[in-house]
C-alpha positions as CSV (number, residue, x, y, z in Angstrom):
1,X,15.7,5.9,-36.6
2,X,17.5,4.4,-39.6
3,X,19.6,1.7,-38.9
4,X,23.0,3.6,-39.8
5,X,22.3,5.9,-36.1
6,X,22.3,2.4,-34.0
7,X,26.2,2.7,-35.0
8,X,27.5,3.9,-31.4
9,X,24.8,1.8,-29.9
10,X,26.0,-1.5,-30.9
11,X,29.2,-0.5,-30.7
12,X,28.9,0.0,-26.8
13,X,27.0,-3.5,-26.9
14,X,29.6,-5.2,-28.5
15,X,32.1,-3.5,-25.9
16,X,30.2,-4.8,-23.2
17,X,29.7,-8.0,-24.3
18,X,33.0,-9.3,-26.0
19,X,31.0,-9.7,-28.9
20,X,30.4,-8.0,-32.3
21,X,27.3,-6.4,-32.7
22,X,25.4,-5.0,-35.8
23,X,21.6,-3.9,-35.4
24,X,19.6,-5.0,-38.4
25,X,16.2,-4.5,-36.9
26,X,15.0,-1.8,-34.4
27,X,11.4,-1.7,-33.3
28,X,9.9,1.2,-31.7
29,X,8.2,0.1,-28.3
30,X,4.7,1.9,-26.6
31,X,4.6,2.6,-22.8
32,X,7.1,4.7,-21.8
33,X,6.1,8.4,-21.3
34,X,9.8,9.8,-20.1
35,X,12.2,7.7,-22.9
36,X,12.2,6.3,-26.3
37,X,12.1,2.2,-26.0
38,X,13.3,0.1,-28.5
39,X,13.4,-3.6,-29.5
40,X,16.8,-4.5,-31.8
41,X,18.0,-7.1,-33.3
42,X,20.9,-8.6,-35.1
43,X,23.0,-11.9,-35.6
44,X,20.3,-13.3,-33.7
45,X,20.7,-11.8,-30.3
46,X,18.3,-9.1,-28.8
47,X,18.5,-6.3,-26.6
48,X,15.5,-3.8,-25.4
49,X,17.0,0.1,-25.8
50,X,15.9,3.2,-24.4
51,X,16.8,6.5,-25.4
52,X,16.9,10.2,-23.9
53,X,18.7,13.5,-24.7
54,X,22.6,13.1,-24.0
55,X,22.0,14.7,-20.4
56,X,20.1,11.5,-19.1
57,X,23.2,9.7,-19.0
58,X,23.2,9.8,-15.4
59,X,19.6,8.8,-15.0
60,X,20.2,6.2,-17.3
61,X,23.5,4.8,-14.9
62,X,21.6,5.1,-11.3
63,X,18.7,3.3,-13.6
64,X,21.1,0.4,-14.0
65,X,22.8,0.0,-10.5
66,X,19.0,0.2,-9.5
67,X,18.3,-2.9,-11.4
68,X,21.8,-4.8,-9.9
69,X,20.8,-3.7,-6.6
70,X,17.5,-6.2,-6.7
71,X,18.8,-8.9,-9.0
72,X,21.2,-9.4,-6.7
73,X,18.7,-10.4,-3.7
74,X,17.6,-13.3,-6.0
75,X,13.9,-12.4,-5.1
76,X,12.5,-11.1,-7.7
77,X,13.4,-10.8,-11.4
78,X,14.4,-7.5,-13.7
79,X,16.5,-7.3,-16.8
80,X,19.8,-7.4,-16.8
81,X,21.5,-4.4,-17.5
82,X,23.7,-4.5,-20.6
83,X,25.6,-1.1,-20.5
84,X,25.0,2.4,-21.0
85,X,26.3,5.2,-22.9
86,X,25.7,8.7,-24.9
87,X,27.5,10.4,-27.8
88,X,26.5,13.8,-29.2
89,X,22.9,13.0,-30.1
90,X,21.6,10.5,-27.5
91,X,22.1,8.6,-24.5
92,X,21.0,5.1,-24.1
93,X,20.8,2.5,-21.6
94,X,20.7,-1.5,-23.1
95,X,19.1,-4.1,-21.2
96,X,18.4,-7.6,-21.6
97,X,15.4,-7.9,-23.6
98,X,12.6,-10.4,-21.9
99,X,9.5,-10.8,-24.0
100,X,6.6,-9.5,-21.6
101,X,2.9,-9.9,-21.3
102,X,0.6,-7.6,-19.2
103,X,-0.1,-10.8,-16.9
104,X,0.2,-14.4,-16.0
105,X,-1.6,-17.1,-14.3
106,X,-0.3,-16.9,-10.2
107,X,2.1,-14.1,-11.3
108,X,0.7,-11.6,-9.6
109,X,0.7,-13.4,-6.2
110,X,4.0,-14.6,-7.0
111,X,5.1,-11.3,-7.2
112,X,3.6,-10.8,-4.0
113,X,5.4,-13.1,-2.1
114,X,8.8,-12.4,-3.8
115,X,8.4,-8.5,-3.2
116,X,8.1,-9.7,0.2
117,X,11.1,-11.1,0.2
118,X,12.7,-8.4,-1.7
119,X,11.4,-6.4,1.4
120,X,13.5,-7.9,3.8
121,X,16.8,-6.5,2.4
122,X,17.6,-4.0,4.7
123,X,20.0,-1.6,6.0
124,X,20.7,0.4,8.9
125,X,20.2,3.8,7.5
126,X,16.9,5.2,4.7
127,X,18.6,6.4,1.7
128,X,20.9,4.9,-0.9
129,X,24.3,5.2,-2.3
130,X,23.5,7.8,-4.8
131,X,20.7,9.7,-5.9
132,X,18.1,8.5,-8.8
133,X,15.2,10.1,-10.6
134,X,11.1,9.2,-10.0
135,X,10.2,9.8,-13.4
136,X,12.5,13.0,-14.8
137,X,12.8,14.5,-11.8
138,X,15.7,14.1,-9.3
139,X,15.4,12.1,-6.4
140,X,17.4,12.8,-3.6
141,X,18.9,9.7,-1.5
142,X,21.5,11.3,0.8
143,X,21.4,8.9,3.7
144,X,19.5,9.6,7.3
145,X,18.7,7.7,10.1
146,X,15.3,9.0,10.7
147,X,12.4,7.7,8.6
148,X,10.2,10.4,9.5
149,X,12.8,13.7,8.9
150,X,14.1,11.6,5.1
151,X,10.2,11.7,4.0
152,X,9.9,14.6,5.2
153,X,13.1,16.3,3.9
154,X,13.8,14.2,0.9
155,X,10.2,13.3,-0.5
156,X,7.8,15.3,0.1
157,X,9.6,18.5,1.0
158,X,11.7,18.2,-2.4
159,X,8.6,18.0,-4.5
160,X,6.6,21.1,-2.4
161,X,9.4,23.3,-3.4
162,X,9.6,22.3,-7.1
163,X,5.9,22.3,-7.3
164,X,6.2,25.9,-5.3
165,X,9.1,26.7,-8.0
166,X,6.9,25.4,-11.2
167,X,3.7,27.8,-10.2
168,X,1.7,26.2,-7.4
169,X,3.0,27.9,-4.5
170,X,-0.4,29.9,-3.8
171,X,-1.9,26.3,-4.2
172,X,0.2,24.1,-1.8
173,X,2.5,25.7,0.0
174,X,0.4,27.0,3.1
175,X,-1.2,23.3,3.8
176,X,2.2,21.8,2.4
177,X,4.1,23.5,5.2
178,X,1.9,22.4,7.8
179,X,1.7,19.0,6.8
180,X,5.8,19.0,6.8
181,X,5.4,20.2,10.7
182,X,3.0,17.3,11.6
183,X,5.0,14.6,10.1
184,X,6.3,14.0,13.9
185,X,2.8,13.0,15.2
186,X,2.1,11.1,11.7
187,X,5.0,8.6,12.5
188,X,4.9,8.7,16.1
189,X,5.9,5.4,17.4
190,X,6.1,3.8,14.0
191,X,9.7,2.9,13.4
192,X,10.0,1.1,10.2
193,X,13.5,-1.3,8.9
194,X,14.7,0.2,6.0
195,X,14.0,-1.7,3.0
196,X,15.3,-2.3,-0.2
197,X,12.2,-0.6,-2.2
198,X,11.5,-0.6,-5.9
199,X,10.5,3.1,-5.6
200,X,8.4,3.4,-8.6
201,X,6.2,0.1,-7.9
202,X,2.8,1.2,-10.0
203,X,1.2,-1.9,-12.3
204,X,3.3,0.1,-15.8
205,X,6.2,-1.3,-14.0
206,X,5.3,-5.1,-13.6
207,X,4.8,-7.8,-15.8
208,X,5.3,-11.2,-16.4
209,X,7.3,-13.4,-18.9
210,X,5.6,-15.4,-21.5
211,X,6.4,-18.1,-19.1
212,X,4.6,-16.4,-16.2
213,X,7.4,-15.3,-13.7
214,X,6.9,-12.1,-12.6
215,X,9.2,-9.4,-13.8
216,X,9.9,-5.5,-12.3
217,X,11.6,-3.1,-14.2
218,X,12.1,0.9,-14.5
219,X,13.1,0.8,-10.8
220,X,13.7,4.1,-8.8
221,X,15.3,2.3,-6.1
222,X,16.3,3.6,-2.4
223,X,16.3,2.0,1.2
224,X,12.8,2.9,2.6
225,X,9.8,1.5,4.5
226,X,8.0,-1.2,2.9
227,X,4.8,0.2,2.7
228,X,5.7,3.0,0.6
229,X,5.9,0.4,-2.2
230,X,2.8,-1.0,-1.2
231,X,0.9,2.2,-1.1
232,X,2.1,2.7,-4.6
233,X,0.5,-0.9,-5.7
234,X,-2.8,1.1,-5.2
235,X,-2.1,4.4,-7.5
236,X,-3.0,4.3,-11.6
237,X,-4.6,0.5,-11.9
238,X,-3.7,-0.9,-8.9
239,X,-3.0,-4.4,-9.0
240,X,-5.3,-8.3,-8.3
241,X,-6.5,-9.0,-5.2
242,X,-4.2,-12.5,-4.7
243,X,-0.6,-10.0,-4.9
244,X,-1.6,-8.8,-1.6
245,X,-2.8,-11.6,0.3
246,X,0.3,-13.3,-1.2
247,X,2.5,-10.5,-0.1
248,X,0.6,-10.6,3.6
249,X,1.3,-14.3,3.7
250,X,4.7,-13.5,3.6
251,X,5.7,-10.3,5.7
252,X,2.0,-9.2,7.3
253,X,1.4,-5.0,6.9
254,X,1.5,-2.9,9.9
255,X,-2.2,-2.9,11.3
256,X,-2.0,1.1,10.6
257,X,-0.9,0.8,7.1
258,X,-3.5,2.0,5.7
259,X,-3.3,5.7,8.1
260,X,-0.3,6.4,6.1
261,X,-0.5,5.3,2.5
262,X,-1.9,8.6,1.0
263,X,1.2,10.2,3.0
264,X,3.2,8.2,0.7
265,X,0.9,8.4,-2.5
266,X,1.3,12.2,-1.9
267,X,4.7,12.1,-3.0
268,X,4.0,10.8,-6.5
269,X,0.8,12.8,-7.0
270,X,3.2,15.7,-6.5
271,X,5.4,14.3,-8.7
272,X,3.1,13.6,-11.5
273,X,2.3,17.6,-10.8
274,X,5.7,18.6,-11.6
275,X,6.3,16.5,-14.2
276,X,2.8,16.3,-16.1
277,X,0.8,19.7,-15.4
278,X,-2.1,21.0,-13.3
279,X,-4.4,18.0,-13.6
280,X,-3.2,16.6,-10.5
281,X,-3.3,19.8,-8.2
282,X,-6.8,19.1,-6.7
283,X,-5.9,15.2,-6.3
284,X,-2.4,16.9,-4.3
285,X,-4.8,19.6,-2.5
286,X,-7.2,16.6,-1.4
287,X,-4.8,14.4,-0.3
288,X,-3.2,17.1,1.9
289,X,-6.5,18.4,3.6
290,X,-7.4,14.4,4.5
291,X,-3.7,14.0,6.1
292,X,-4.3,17.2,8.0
293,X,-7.5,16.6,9.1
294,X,-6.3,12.9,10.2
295,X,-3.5,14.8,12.4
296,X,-5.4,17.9,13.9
């Protein structure tokens, strides 16, 4: 992009700051698959930018109140969120730009212990005040008291019928529908506290400063049990050993974690279905027969 089509970008900065704003350097940023990243710079402040078509406005906003919602715990840190905006070309949301590296020494147990801590935010009911995306794709948070019937009706029941909508229907949708009916006997007894989760919590979306404190970003937040964040941990990379002893050290897993963490890993296979192609339908079809077979 040429520096003259930042215009409306700084412009909104400089709204949202009370300062004036003029982008003299803009550097194109690797890692993000769904939006355009961006380091700019000018009159020596920084800001990191990511850009979508004008439509991802909205994804863009619930991206931001995500981020508010766990800076204001104190437990753990994510960038600040700056503002957000479109005009006929783009929407963009700004954020405080921390300089990053892949990891730190003790940031990845510290991040265990202040997930943990980030963990015990809670509320009454699963859900949260508005709806997000995991990803692209919508993610629905309309509030329910019932752990079991809001995975079941908002996770993995959302993604079956877009995956049954995008093709795989003949695929998934006879041992999908089956494993919808069981979810009763998978969560019988287990009543988790509904947490404030990161949503999105794979080792893309963690870091640590050049000064070693551990960082979170690209959040899809919601109010959920703990352990579907820690299930996540394990998916695409995984993270060190020491972030989950740290983590137990703080707020010990259930002693049948490990029974349900492909239930919640199914969700974002599924969702890396929808969103990426058929690469992932056998990992989907697998996952589905071994959570059957543990419920027959």
């Amino acid at each position: 992009m040429v520096i003259g089509a930042w215009n409306a970008v700084a412009a909104s900065i400089a709204r949202a700051t009370g300062e004036p704003f003029r982008v003299k350097r803009a550097k194109p940023l690797n890692g993000g698959c769904i939006n355009r990243g961006f380091r700019v710079q000018g009159g020596g402040r920084e800001f990191f930018v990511k850009l979508n078509a004008p439509s991802a406005l909205a994804m863009f906003e619930a991206e931001a109140a995500g981020l508010q919602e766990i800076a204001a715990t104190r437990t753990v840190r994510v960038p600040a969120p700056v503002c957000a905006g479109t005009d006929s070309v783009r929407a963009w949301l700004v954020l405080e730009y921390l300089p990053l590296s892949s990891s730190g020494r003790g940031a990845s147990a510290a991040l265990g212990e202040r997930l943990a801590a980030m963990h015990r935010t809670t509320q009454e009911r699963f859900g949260w005040t508005r709806d997000n995306t995991i990803g692209s794709t919508p993610q629905i948070n309309a509030l329910l008291s019932d752990w079991g019937a809001f995975w079941g009706q908002h996770r993995l029941g959302y993604q079956l019928d877009l995956a049954a909508r995008k093709g795989y229907r003949t695929a998934l949708e006879p041992s999908g529908a089956q494993l919808l009916e069981r979810l009763p006997k998978l969560f019988a007894g287990y009543r988790p506290a509904a947490s404030l989760l990161h949503g999105d919590l794979w080792a893309g979306n963690a870091a640590a400063t050049t000064g070693g404190e551990p960082v979170l970003f690209d959040p899809a937040v919601y109010y959920g049990d703990r352990e579907a964040d820690l299930a996540m941990t394990t998916l695409f990379g995984g993270f060190p050993g020491d972030f989950y002893v740290a983590y137990e050290s703080v707020w010990p897993l259930d002693p049948d974690y490990r029974e349900r963490r492909d239930l919640y890993n199914l969700y974002h296979v599924l969702n890396h279905l929808n969103l990426f192609g058929g690469s992932y339908l056998r990992q989907a079809q697998h996952m589905i027969d071994k959570l059957l077979a543990s419920c027959a």
